[in-house]
Backbone as CSV, one residue per row, in Angstrom:
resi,resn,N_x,N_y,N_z,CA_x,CA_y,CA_z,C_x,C_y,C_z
1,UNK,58.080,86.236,128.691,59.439,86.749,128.692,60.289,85.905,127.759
2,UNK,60.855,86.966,126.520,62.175,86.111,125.797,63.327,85.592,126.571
3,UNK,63.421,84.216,126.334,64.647,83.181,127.298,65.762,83.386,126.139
4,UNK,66.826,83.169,126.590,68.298,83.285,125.384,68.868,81.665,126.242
5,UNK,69.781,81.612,124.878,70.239,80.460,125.115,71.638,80.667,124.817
6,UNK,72.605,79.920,124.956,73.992,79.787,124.887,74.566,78.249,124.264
7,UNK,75.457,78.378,122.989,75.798,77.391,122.473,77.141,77.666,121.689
8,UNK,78.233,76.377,121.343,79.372,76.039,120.493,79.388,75.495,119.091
9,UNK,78.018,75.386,119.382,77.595,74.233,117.875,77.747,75.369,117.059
10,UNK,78.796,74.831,115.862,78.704,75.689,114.607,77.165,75.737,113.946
11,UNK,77.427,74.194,113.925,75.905,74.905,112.719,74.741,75.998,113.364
12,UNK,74.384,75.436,114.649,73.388,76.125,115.686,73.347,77.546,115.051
13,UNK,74.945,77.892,115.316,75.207,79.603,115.205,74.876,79.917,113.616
14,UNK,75.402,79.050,112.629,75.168,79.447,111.236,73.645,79.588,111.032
15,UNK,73.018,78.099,111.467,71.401,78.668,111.029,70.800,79.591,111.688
16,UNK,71.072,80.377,112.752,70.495,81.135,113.787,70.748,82.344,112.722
17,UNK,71.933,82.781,112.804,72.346,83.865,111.738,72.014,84.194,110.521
18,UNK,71.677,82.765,109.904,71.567,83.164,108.193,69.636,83.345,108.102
19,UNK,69.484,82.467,108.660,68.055,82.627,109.190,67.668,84.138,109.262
20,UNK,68.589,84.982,110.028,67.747,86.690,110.295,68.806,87.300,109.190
21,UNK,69.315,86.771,108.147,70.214,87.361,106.821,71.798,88.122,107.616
22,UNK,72.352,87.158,108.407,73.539,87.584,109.187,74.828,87.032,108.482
23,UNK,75.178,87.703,108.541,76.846,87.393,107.658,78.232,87.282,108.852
24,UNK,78.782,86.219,108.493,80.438,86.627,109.697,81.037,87.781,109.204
25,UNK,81.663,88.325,110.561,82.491,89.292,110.019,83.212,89.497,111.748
26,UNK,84.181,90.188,111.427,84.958,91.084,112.348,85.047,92.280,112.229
27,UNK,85.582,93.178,113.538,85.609,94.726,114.083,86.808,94.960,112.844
28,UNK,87.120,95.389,111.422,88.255,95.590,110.860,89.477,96.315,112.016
29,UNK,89.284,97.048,112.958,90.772,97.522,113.344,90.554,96.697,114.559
30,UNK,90.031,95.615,114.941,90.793,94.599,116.204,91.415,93.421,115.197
31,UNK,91.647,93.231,114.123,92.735,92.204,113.887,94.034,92.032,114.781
32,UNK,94.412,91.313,115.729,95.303,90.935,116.237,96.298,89.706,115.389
33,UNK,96.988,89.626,116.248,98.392,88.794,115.672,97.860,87.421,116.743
34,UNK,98.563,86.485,116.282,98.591,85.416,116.592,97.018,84.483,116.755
35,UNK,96.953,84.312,117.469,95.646,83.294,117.584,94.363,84.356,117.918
36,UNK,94.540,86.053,117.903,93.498,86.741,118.593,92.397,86.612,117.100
37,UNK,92.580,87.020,116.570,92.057,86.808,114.691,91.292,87.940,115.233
38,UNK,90.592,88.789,116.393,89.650,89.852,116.375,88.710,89.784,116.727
39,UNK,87.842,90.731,116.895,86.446,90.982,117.587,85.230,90.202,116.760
40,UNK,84.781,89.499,116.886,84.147,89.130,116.236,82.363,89.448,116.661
41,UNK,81.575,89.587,114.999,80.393,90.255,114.712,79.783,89.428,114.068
42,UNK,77.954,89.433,114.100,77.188,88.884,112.976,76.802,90.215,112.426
43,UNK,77.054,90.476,110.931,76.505,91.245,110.559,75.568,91.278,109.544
44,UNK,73.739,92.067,110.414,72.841,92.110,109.699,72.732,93.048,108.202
45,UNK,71.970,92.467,107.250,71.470,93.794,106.088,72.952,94.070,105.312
46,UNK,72.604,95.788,105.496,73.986,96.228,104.919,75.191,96.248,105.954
47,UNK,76.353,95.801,104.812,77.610,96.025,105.771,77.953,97.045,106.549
48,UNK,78.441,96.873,107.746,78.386,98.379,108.681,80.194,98.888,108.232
49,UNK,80.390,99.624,107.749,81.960,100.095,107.600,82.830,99.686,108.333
50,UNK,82.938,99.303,110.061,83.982,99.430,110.740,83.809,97.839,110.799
51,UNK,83.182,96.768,109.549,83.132,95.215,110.142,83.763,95.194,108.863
52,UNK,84.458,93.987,109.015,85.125,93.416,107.978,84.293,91.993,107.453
53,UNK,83.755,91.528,106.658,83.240,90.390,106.600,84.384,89.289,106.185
54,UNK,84.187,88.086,106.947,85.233,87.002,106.809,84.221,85.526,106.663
55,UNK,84.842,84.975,105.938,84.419,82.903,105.647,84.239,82.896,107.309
56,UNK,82.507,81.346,106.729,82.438,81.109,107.873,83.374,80.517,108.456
57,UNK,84.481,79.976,107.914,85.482,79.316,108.249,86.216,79.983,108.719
58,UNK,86.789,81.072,108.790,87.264,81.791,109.309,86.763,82.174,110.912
59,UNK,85.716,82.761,110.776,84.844,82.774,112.010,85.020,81.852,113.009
60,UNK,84.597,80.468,112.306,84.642,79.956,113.803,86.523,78.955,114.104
61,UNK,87.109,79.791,113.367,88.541,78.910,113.853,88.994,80.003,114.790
62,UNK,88.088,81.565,114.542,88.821,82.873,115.546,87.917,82.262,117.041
63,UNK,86.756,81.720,116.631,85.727,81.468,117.875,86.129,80.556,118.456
64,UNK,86.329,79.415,118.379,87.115,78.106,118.467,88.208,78.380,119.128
65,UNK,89.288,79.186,118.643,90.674,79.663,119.301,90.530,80.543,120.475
66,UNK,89.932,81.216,120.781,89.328,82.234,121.940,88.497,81.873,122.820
67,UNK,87.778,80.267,122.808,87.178,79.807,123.687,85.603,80.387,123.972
68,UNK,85.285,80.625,122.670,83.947,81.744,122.768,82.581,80.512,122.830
69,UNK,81.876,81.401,123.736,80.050,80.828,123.105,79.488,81.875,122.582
70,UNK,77.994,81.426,121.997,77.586,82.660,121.948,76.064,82.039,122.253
71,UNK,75.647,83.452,122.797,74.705,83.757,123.773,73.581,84.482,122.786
72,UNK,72.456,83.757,122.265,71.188,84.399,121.575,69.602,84.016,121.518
73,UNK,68.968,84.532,121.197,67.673,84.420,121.508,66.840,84.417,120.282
74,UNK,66.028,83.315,120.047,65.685,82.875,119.371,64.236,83.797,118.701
75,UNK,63.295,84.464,119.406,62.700,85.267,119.820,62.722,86.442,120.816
76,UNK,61.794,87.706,120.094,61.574,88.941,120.943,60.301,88.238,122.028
77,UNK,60.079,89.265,122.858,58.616,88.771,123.721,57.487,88.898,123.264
78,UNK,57.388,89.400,122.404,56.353,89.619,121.007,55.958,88.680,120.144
79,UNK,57.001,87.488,119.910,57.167,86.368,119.201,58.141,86.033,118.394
80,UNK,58.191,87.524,117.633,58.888,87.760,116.789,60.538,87.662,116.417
81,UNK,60.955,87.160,115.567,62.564,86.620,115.410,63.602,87.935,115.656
82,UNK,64.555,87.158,116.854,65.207,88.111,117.545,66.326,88.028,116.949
83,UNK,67.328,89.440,117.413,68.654,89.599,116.652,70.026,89.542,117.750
84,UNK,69.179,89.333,118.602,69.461,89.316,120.068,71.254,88.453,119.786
85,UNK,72.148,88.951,120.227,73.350,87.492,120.561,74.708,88.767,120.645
86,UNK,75.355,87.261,121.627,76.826,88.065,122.445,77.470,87.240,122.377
87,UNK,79.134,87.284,122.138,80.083,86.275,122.101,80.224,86.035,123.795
88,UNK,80.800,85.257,124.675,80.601,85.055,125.909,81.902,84.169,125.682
89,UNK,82.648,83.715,127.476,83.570,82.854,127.370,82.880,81.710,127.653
90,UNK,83.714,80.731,127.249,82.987,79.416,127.650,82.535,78.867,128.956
91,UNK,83.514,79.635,129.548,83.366,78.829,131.182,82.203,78.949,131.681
């Protein structure tokens, strides 16, 4: 059985992502005002229309400000490299 794990570490999240060719990005119509910065996405391959791609810097000052982890799995149960991951609150 694939185990998932949960972490804050920037880099963790960058190499996890770039590793399966994942790009930052956000939901383009949840941009909020103030500290919300938006829904935030890894997005695989081709860009999906309704994501906006943003600096990793960007990313994690919206992740950072919102109190997010994120929740992914390193592997399928197969072996094989998973795409598996969820933003989560910290608590």
């Amino acid at each position: 059985m694939a185990s998932s794990e949960t972490t804050i570490d920037h880099k963790t999240i960058r190499t996890w992502a770039e590793a399966r060719d994942g790009k930052p990005s956000r939901v383009a119509a949840s941009k909020g005002s103030g500290k919300d910065g938006g829904i935030l996405r890894i997005d695989f391959g081709e860009p999906e229309d309704n994501l906006e791609p943003i600096s990793w810097d960007q990313f994690f000052e919206i992740f950072d400000e919102n109190g997010l982890a994120f929740l992914y799995q390193d592997e399928t149960t197969d072996g094989g490299p998973s795409r598996f991951n969820k933003f989560v609150n910290r608590e």
